[in-house]
C-alpha positions as CSV (number, residue, x, y, z in Angstrom):
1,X,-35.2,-70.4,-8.3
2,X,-33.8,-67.3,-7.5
3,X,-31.5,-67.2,-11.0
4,X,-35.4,-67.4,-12.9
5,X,-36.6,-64.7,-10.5
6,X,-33.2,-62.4,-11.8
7,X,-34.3,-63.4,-15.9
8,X,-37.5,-62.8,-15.1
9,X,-37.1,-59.5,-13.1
10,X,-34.2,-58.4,-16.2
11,X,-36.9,-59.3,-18.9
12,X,-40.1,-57.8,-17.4
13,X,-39.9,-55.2,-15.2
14,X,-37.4,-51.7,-15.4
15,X,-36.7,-52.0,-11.4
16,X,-33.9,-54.2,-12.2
17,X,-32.3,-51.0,-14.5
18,X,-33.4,-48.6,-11.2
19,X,-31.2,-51.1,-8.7
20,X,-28.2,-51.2,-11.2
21,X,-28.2,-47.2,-11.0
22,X,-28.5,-47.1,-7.6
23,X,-26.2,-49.9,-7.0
24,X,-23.5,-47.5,-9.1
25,X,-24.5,-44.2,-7.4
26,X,-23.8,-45.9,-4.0
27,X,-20.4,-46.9,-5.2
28,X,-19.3,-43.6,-6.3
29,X,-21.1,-41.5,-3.5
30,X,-18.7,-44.2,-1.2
31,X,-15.7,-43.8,-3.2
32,X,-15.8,-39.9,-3.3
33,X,-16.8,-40.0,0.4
34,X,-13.5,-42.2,0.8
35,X,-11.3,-40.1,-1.2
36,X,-12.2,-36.5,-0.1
37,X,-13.9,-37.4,3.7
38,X,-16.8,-34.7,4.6
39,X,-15.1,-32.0,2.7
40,X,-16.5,-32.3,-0.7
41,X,-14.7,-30.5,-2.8
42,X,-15.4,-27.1,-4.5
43,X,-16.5,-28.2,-8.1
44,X,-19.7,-30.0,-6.7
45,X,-20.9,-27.5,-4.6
46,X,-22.9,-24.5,-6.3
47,X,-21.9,-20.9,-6.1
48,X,-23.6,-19.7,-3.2
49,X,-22.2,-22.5,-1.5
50,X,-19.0,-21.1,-2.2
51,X,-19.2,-17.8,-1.4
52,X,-19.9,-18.5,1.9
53,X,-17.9,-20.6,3.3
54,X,-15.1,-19.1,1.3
55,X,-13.1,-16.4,4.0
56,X,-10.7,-13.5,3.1
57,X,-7.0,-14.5,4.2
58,X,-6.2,-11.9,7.2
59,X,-3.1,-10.8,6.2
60,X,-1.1,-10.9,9.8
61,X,0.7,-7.5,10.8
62,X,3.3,-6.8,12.6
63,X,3.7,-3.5,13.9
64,X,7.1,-1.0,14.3
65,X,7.7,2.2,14.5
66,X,8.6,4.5,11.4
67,X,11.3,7.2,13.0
68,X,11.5,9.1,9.1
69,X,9.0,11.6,7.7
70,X,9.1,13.6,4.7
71,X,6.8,16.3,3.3
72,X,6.6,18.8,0.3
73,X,5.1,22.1,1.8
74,X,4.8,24.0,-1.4
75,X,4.2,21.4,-4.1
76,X,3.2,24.4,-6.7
77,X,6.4,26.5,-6.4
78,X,8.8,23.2,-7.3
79,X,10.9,22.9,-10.2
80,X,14.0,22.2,-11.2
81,X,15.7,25.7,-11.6
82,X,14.0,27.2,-8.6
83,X,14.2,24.1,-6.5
84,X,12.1,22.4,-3.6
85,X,11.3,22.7,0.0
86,X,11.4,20.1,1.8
87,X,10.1,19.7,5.4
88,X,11.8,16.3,7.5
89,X,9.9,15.1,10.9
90,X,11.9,12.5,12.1
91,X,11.5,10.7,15.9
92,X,15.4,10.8,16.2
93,X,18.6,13.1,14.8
94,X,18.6,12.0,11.1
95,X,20.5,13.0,8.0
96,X,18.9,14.4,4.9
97,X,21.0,13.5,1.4
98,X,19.2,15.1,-1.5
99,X,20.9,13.4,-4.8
100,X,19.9,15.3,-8.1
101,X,19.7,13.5,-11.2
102,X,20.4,10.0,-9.9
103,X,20.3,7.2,-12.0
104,X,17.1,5.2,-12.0
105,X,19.4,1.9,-12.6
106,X,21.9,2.6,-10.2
107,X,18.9,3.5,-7.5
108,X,17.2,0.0,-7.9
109,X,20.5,-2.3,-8.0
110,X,21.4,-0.2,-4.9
111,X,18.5,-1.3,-2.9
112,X,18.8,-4.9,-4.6
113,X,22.2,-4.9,-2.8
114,X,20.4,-3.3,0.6
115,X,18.7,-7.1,0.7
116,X,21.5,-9.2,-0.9
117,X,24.7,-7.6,-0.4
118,X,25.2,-4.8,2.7
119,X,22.6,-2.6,4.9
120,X,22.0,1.4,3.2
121,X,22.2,2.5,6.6
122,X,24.1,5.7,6.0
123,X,24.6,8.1,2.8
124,X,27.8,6.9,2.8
125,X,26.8,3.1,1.7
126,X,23.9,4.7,-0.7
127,X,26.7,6.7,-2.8
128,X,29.0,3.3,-2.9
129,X,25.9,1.8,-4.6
130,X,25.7,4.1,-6.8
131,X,29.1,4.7,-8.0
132,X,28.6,8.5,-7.7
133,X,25.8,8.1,-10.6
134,X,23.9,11.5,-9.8
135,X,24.4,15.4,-10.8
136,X,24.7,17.1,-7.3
137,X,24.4,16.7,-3.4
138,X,23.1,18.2,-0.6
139,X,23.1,17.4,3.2
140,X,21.2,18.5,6.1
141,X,21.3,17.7,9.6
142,X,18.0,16.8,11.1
143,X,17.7,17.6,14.8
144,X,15.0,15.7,16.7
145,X,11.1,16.7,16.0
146,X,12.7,19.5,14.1
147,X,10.2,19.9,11.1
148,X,12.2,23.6,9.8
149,X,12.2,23.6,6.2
150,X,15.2,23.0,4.1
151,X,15.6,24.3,0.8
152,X,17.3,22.3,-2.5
153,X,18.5,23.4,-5.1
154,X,20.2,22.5,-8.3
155,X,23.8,24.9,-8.5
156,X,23.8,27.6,-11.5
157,X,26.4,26.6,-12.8
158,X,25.3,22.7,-13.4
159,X,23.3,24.5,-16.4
160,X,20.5,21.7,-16.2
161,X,17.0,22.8,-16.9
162,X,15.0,19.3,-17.6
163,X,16.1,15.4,-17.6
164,X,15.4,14.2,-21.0
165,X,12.4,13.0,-22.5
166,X,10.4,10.1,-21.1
167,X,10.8,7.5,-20.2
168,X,14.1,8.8,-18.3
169,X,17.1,7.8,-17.4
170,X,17.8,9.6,-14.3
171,X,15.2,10.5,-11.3
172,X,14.9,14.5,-10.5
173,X,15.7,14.5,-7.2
174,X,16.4,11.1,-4.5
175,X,15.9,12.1,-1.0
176,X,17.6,9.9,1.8
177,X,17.2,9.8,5.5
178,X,19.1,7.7,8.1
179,X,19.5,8.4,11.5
180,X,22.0,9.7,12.7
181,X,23.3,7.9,15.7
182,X,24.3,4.4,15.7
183,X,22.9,3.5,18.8
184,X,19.3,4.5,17.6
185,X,20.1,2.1,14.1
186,X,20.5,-1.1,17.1
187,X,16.9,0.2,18.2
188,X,14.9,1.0,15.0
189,X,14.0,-1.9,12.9
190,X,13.9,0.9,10.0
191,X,17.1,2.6,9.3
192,X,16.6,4.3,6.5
193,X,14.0,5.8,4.2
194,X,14.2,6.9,0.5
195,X,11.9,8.8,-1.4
196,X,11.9,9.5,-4.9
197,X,10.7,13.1,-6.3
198,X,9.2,14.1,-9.1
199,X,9.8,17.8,-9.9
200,X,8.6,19.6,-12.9
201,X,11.3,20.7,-15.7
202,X,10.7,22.4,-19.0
203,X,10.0,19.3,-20.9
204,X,7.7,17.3,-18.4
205,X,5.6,19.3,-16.1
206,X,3.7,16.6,-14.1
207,X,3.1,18.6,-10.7
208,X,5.4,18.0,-8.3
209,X,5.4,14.9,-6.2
210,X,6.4,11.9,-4.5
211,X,6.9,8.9,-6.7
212,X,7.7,6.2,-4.4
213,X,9.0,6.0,-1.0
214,X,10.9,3.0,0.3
215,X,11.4,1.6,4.0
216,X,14.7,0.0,4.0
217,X,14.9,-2.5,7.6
218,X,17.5,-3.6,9.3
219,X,17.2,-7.2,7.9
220,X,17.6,-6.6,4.7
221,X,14.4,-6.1,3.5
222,X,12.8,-2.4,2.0
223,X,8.8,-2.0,1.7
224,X,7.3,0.3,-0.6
225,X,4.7,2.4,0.6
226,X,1.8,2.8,-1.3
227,X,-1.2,5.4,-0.5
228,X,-4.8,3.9,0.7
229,X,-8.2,4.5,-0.8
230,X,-10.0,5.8,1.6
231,X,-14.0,6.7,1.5
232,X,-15.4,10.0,3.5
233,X,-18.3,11.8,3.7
234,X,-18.0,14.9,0.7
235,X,-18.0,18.4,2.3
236,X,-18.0,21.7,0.4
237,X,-14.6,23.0,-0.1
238,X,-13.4,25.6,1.8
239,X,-12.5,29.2,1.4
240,X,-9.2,28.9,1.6
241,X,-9.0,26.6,-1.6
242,X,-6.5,27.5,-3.9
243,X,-8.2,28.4,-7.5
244,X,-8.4,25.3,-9.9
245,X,-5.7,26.1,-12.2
246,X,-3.4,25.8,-9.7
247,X,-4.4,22.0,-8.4
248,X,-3.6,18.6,-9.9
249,X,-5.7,16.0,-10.5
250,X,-4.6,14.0,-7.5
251,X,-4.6,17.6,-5.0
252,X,-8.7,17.7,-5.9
253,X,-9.3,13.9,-5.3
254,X,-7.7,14.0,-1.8
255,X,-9.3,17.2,-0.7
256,X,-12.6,15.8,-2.1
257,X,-11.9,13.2,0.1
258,X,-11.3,14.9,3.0
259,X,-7.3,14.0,3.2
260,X,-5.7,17.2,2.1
261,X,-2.8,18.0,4.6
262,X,-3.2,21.5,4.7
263,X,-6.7,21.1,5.7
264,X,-6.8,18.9,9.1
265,X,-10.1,20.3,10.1
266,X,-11.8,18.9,7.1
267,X,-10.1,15.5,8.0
268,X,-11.7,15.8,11.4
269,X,-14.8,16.5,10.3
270,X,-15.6,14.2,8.0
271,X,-16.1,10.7,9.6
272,X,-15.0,7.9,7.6
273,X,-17.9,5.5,7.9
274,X,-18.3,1.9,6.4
275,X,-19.6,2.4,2.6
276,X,-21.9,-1.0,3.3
277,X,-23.6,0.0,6.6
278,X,-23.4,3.2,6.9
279,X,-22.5,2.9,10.8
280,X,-19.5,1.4,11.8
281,X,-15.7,3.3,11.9
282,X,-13.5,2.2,8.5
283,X,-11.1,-0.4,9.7
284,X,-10.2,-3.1,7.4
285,X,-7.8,-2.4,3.9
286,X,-9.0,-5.1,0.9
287,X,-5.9,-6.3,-0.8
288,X,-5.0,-6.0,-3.4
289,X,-7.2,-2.9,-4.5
290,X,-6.0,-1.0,-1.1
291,X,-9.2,0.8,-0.7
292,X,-10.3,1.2,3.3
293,X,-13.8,0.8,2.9
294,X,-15.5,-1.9,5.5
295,X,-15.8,-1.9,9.1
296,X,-15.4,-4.8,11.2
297,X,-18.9,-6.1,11.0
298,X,-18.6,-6.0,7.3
299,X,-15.4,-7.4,6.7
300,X,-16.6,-11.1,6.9
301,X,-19.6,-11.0,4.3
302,X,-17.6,-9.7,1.3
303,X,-15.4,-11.8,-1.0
304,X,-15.2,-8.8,-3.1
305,X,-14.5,-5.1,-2.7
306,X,-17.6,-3.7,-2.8
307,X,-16.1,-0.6,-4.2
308,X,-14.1,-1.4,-6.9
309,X,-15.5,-5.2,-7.4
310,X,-12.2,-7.1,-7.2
311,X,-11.7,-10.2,-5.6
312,X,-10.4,-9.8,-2.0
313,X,-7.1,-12.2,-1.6
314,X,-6.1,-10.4,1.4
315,X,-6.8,-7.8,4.1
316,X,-5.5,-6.4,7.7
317,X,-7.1,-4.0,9.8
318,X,-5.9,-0.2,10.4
319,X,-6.2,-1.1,14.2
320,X,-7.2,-3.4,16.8
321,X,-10.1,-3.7,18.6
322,X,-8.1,-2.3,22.0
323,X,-6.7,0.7,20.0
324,X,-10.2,1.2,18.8
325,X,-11.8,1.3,22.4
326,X,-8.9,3.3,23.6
327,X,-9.4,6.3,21.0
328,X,-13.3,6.5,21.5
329,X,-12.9,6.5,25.6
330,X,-9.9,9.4,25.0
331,X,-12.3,11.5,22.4
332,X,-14.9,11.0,25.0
């Protein structure tokens, strides 16, 4: 009876074709559900879907304390047959090494060996990885908070007036600083800093600058610090603005932005407020775009940068919500 009611039900009526498709959509939905649990995975959801319950990696940070500082006063005035001013504001006695014409080759397997080999914890380890590969030095002694200017410069009779066309083979001018005493190197996590410095010559007259600047640690590791995008408030310049023929492109863009550092009050004045809302204090830095853009309401409803529309892979905040509620009662 019931194997006439199946023939009958396959011949004459298209419920039997409905139950089969159900029958099969069971089975999968229960296979998938088997395979995967209550997470379904990303292909069946739809975009929206996605972007939600997609979150931005916090990048975890771990805070020391950077005893080296180094600052080019009088960018404009640089070159190589006049030389540079340089102005050092270290936390602890430090030694200042100024290597002219150092080999770019040289520089990098030296801080190669810094992670593999032995710790650039004193000039004397730096100029052992280098094999004496540079034109000229010069050494200062760098008392404590001292920030007096010292002035480098190239000898006359080393007869050097540019470095070649580019790309180069040697950098204009390597500045090193490591402290001093060994006692503060068992304190410090970072021993030693190195910056590399553009400085104009008769064949290539970018404007005077710092190229890159490397943290060398203790461990065996270096970082290379790289400058943050930050957004401000525009102001109108102020009268002590040097005339335009005499600033870079980068200068204009930093004072435009309110982060010239020969203009503090303009820093102060212009409050860096979230580019979304409008309201809350910059905070959090997008990676791998480095702009400082979003506040910590924001943070959580952007999988892109809403300046620059890259994807967000990482991000970590300027400060924490204590050090926040600390500088607001001490302003107040």
């Amino acid at each position: 009876m019931a194997a006439v009611f199946l023939v009958t039900l396959y011949e004459y009526s298209p419920l039997f074709y409905i139950t089969v498709v159900f029958v099969c959509f069971l089975v999968t939905s229960g296979l998938v559900l088997g395979w995967f649990g209550l997470g379904v995975p990303v292909i069946l959801r739809n975009s929206e879907e996605t972007e939600s319950s997609t979150r931005i990696l916090k990048k975890p940070m771990r805070q020391v304390k950077n005893p080296f500082g180094l600052e080019i006063p009088h960018p404009a005035t640089a070159s190589v047959t006049k030389g540079i001013t340089l102005t050092p504001d270290c936390l602890e006695d430090c030694i200042l090494t100024c290597y002219w014409g150092c080999s770019v080759q040289k520089l990098h397997e030296a801080l190669q060996k810094h992670v593999y080999c032995f710790r650039i914890k004193t000039p004397q380890a730096l100029e052992d990885a280098l094999y004496s590969e540079y034109l000229y030095r010069q050494q200062y002694f760098i008392k404590k908070n001292d920030k007096e200017e010292k002035y480098c410069q190239l000898p006359e009779d080393a007869q050097v007036v540019d470095f070649g066309p580019v790309p180069r083979s040697r950098y204009p001018l390597v500045a090193l600083l490591t402290l001093a005493d060994e006692e503060d190197r068992e304190i410090y996590d970072i021993i030693s800093m190195v910056a590399v410095i553009h400085i104009p010559d008769e064949s290539y007259r970018l404007p005077c600058r710092i190229l890159y600047q490397y943290l060398l640690l203790a461990q065996g590791q270096y970082h290379d610090l790289k400058q943050l995008f930050m957004s401000a408030n525009s102001t109108a310049p102020s009268s002590s603005d040097s005339s335009p023929g005499e600033r870079s492109t980068d200068r204009s863009l930093l004072e435009k932005a309110g982060l010239a550092e020969d203009e503090p009050e303009l820093h102060e004045e212009n409050s860096k407020d979230c580019v979304v809302c409008q309201n809350g204090t910059v905070n959090w830095v997008l990676l791998p775009c480095r702009h400082a853009c979003l506040c910590d309401g924001c943070i959580k409803y952007f999988q892109q940068c809403p300046m620059c529309r890259q994807f967000v892979q990482e991000s970590f905040p300027l400060c924490s919500k204590k050090e926040q509620d600390e500088g607001e009662s001490t302003h107040i």
